[in-house]
C-alpha positions as CSV (number, residue, x, y, z in Angstrom):
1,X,82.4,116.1,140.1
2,X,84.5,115.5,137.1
3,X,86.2,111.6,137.1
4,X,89.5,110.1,135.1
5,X,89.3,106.4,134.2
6,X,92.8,105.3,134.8
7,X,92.4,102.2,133.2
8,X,91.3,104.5,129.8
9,X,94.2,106.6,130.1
10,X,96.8,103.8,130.5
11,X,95.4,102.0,127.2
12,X,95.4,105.6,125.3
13,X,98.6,106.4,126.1
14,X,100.0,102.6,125.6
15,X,98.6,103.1,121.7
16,X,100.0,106.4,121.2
17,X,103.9,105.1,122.6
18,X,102.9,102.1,120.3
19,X,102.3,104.3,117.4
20,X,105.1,106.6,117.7
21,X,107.2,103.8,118.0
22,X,106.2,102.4,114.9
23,X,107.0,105.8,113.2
24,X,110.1,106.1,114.5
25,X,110.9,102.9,113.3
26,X,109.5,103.7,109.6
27,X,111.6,106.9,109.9
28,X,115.0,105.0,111.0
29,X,114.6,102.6,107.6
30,X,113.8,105.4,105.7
31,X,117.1,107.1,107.1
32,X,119.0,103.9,106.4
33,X,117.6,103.8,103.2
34,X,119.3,107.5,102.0
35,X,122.4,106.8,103.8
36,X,122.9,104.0,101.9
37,X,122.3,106.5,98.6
38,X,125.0,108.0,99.7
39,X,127.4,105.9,100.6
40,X,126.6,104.1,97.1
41,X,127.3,108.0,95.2
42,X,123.8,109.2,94.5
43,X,123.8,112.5,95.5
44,X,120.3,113.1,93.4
45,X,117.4,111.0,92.7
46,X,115.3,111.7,89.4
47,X,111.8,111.0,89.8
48,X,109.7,110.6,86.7
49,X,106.4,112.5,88.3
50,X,106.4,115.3,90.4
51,X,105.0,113.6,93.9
52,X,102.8,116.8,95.0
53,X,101.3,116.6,91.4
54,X,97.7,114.5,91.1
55,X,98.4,111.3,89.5
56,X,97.7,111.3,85.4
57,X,95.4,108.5,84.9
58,X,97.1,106.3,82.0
59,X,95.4,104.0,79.1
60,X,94.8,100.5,80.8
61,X,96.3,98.0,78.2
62,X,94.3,95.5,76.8
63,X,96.0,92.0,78.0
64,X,98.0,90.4,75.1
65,X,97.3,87.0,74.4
66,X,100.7,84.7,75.1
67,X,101.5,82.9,72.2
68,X,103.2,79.5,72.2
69,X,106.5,78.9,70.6
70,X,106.6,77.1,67.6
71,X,110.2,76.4,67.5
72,X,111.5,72.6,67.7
73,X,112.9,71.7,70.9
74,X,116.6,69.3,70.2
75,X,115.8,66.1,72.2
């Protein structure tokens, strides 16, 4: 005979109402987020990469040496 464990299905469901609270959540700051676009003008955004496009791997830069002034400080 097929059994349930109650105790399983109570902690199952507890993480799923935990995680789609957190999403909502995400999803009511990202909301906030455009509204307050809007309410600030932007009616567009311009975004320098297409997002659905695979990421062009730039160049890494060598790290440039800082250099220390050689100005006089006035005392």
């Amino acid at each position: 005979m097929p059994t349930v464990n109650i105790e399983d299905n109570i902690n199952q469901m507890r993480g799923k109402i935990e995680k789609m609270t957190q999403e909502i959540f995400r999803m009511q700051g990202m909301l906030q987020t455009f509204e307050g676009f809007k309410k600030g003008g932007l009616e567009t955004i311009d975004l320098p990469n297409d997002p659905n496009q695979n990421p062009i791997e730039e160049p890494v830069e060598e790290p440039v040496e800082e250099l220390e002034s050689v100005q006089e400080k006035p005392e």
